[in-house]
C-alpha positions as CSV (number, residue, x, y, z in Angstrom):
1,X,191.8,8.1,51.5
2,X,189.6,10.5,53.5
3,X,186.5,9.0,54.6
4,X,185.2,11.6,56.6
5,X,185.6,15.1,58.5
6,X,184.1,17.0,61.4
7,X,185.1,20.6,61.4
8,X,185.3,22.1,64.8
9,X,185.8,25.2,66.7
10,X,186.7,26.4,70.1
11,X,184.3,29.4,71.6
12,X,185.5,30.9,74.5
13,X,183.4,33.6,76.3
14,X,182.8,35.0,80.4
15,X,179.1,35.4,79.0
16,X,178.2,32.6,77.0
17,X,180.8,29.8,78.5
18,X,183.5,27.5,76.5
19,X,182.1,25.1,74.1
20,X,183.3,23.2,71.0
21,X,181.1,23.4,68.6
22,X,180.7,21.7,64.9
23,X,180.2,24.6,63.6
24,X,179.9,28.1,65.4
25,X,177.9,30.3,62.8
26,X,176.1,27.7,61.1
27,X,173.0,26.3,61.2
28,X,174.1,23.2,60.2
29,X,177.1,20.9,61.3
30,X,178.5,17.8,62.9
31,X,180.1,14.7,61.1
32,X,180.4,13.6,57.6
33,X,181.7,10.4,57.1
34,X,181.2,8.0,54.3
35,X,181.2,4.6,56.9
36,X,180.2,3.9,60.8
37,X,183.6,2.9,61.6
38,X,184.4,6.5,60.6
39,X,182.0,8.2,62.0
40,X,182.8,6.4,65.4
41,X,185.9,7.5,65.5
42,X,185.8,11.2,64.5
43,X,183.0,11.0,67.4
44,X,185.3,9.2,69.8
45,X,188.4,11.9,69.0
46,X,186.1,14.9,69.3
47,X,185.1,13.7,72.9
48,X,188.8,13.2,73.7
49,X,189.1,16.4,72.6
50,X,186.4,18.3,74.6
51,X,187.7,16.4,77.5
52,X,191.2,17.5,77.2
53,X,190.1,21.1,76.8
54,X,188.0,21.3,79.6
55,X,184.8,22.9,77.8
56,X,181.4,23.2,79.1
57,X,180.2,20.9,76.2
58,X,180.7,19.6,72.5
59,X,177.8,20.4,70.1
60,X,177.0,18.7,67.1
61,X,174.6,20.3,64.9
62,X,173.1,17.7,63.3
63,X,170.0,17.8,60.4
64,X,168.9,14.9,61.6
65,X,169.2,12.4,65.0
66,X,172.9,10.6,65.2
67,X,172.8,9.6,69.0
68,X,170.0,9.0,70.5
69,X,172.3,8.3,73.9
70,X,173.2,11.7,73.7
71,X,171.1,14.9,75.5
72,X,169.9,17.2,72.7
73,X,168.1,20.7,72.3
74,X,164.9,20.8,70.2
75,X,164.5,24.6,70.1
76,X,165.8,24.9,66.4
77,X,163.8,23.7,63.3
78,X,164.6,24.0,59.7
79,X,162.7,25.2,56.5
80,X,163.7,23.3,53.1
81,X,161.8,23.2,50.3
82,X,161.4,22.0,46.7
83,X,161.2,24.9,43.7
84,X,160.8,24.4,40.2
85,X,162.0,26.5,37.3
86,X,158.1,27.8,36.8
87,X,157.7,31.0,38.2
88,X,153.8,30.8,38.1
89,X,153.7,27.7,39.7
90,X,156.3,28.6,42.5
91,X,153.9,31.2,43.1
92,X,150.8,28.8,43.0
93,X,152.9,26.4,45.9
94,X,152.9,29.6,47.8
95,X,149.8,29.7,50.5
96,X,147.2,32.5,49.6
97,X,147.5,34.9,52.3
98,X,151.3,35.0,51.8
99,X,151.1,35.4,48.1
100,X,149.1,38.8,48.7
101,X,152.3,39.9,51.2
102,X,154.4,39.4,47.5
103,X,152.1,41.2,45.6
104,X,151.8,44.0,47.4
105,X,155.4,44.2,47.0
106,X,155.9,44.4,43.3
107,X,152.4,46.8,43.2
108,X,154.3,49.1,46.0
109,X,157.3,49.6,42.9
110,X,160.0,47.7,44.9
111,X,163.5,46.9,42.9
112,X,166.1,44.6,43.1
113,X,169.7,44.7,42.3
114,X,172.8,42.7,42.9
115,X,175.9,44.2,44.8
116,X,179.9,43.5,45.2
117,X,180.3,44.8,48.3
118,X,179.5,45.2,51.3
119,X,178.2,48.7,51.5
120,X,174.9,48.9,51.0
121,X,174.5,45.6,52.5
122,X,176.2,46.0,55.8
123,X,174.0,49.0,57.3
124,X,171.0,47.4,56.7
125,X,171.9,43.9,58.4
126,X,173.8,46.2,61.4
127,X,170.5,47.8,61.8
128,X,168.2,45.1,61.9
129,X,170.0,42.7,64.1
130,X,170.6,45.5,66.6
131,X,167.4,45.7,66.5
132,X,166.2,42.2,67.1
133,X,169.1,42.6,70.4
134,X,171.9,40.7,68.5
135,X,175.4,41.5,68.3
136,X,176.5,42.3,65.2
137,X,179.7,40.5,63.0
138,X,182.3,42.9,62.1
139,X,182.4,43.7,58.6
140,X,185.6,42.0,58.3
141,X,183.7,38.6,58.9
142,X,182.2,39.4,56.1
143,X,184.1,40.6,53.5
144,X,186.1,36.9,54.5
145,X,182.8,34.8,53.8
146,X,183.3,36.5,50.3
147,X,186.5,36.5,49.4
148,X,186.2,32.2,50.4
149,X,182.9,31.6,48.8
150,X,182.6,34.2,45.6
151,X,181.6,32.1,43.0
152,X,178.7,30.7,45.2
153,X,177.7,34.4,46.6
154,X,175.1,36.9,46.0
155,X,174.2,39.7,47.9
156,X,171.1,41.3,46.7
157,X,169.9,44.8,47.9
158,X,165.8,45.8,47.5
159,X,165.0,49.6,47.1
160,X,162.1,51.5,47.1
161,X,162.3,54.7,44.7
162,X,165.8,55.9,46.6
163,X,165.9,54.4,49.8
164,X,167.5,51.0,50.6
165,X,164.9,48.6,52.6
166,X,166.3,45.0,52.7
167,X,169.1,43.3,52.2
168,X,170.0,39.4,52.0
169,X,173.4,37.9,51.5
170,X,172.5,34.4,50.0
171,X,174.6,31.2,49.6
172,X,174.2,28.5,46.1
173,X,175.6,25.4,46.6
174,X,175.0,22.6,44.3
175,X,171.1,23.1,43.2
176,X,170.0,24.9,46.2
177,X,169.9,28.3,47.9
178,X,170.5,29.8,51.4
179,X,169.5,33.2,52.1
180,X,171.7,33.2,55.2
181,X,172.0,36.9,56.4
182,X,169.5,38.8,56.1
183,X,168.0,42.3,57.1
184,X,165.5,45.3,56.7
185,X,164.8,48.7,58.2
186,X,161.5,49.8,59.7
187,X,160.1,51.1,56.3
188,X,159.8,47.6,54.4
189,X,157.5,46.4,57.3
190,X,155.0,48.3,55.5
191,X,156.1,47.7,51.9
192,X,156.1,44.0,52.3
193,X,160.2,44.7,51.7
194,X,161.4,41.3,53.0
195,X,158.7,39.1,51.1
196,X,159.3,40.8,47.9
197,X,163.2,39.9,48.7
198,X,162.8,36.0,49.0
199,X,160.2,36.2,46.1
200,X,162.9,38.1,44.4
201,X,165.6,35.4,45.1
202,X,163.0,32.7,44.5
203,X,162.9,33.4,41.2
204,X,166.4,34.8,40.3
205,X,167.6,31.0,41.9
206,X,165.2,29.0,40.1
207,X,166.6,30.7,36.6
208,X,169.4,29.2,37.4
209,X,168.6,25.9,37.9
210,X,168.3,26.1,42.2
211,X,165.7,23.0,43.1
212,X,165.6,23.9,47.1
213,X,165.2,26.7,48.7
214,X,166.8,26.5,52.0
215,X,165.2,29.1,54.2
216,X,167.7,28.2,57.3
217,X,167.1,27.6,61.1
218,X,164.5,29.4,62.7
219,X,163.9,29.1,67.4
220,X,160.2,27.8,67.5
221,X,157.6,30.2,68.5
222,X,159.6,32.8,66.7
223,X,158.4,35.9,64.0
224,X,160.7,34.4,62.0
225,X,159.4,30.7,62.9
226,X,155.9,32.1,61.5
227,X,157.3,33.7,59.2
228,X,158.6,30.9,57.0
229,X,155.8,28.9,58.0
230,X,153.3,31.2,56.4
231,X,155.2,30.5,52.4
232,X,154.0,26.9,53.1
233,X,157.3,25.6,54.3
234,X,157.2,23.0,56.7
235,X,159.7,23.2,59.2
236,X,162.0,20.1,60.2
237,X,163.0,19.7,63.5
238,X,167.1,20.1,64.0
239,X,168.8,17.4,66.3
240,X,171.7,19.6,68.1
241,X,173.4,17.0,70.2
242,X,176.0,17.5,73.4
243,X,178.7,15.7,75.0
244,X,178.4,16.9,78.4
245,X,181.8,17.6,79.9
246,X,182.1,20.4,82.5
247,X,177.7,21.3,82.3
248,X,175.3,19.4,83.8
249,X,172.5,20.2,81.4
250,X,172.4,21.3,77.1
251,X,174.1,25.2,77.5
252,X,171.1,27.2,76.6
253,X,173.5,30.2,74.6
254,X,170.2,32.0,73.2
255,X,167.6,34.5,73.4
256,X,165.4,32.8,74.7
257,X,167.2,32.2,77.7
258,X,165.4,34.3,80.8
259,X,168.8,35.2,81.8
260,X,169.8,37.2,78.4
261,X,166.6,39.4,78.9
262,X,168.1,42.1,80.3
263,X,171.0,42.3,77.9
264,X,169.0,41.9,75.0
265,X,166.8,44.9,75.9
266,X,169.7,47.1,76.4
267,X,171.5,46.0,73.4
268,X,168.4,47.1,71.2
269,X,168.8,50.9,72.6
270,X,172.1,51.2,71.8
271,X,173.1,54.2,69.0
272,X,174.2,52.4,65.9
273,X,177.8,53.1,66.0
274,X,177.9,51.8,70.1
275,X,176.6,48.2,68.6
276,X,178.5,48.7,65.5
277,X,181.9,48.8,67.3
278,X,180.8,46.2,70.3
279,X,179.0,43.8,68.4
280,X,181.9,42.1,66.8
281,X,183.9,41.2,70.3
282,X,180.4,40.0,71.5
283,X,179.6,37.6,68.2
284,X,182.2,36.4,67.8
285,X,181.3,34.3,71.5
286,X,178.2,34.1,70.5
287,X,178.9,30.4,68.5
């Protein structure tokens, strides 16, 4: 009988170093196990492991504290929280200043509608992380995460009269929700585009039965950060743990690191089909 598993992966890169990392992509990771004893060991194995491979570090990323003799980042916080299957009073648990982001939204005519593919999605999400300095997944990496996960997929695409805004490619397991990739050009800044999207979702997830609404992993002091703050979410602090091996200190792979500046500014100049067809070798290091 299986009593637990700890999916792993190796990420290689001359820019961001080698780590092992439970799991690269995710916000969330590390061990399941059902018992200690379990848990010990799949800990004890994946150390043997890093140590044999000659990483940098393992990383665990953990919800919640599992070694407390282990160095850990604090830079990552979480945002989960409870919906019912009232729209009105979803709306009511939704702070004041935030709700008048949503309305202005529905007033300004916005539409959603759900997608198969990939191609209205993808330009959208290209666009905006290119924008925010990120390398982009291939489309490939996509299509994959569908072809896996269908049945607990949605990709949803906002519009305003003819033109394509926002775009969120959302995850259901069990009764909750994960808008997990998510993007918008310049023009739903001013159309509240991206709040009428997760309002959108909000209610399309509580219809089915969704009772939390996972709004993912956000770096402290972020947009984002505020963000999600601002829909009365709390955020939750994320224990990401390390098993030093070859580093002396928690690998610091992201944008806030000083020494990413300069790559990040020229990343968000780039002409769309430069980051387009460079993004993928780059993310896929990323972890």
């Amino acid at each position: 009988m299986v009593e637990g598993v700890l999916p792993l992966a190796e990420v290689r890169s001359v820019l961001f170093g080698h780590r092992l990392i439970s799991l690269p992509g995710c916000a969330y990771g590390g061990i399941v196990a059902a018992t200690d004893a379990a848990r010990r060991l799949l800990a004890q194995e994946a150390c043997r492991l890093a140590d044999r491979l000659g990483v940098d570090a393992l990383e665990l990323r953990n919800r919640s504290l599992q070694r407390s003799d282990w160095p850990r980042s604090d830079l990552y916080v979480t945002f989960r929280k409870e919906i019912t299957g009232d729209a009105d009073a979803n709306m009511k648990a939704i702070p004041r200043k935030q709700r008048a982001m949503v309305r202005k939204g529905i007033e300004a005519g916005l539409k959603s509608r759900l997608v198969d593919g990939l191609d209205e999605f993808y330009p959208i999400y290209a666009t905006s992380v290119r924008n925010l300095g990120t390398p982009v997944f291939g489309k490939r990496f996509f299509a994959t995460l569908i072809d896996e996960f269908r049945p607990m997929t949605e990709i949803a695409v906002i519009s305003h009269g003819s033109q394509d805004i926002a775009a969120v490619m959302s995850f259901f397991f069990r009764d909750e929700v994960l808008p997990y990739y998510a993007g918008s050009v310049e023009a739903a800044r001013t159309l509240k585009g991206n709040d009428f999207m997760y309002w959108d979702l909000m209610c399309r997830s509580a219809e089915r039965g969704v009772r939390v609404f996972d709004y993912g992993r956000s770096k402290s002091g972020t947009g984002s950060f505020d963000f999600k703050k601002n829909w009365g979410f709390v955020p939750e602090p994320l224990s990401y743990e390390y098993y030093l091996v070859r580093a002396k200190q928690v690998p610091a792979v992201n944008p806030t690191n000083p020494k990413y500046r300069l790559f990040i500014d020229a990343w968000k100049r780039l002409p769309m089909p430069v980051a387009n067809a460079l993004g993928p070798f780059l993310a896929r290091s990323l972890g």
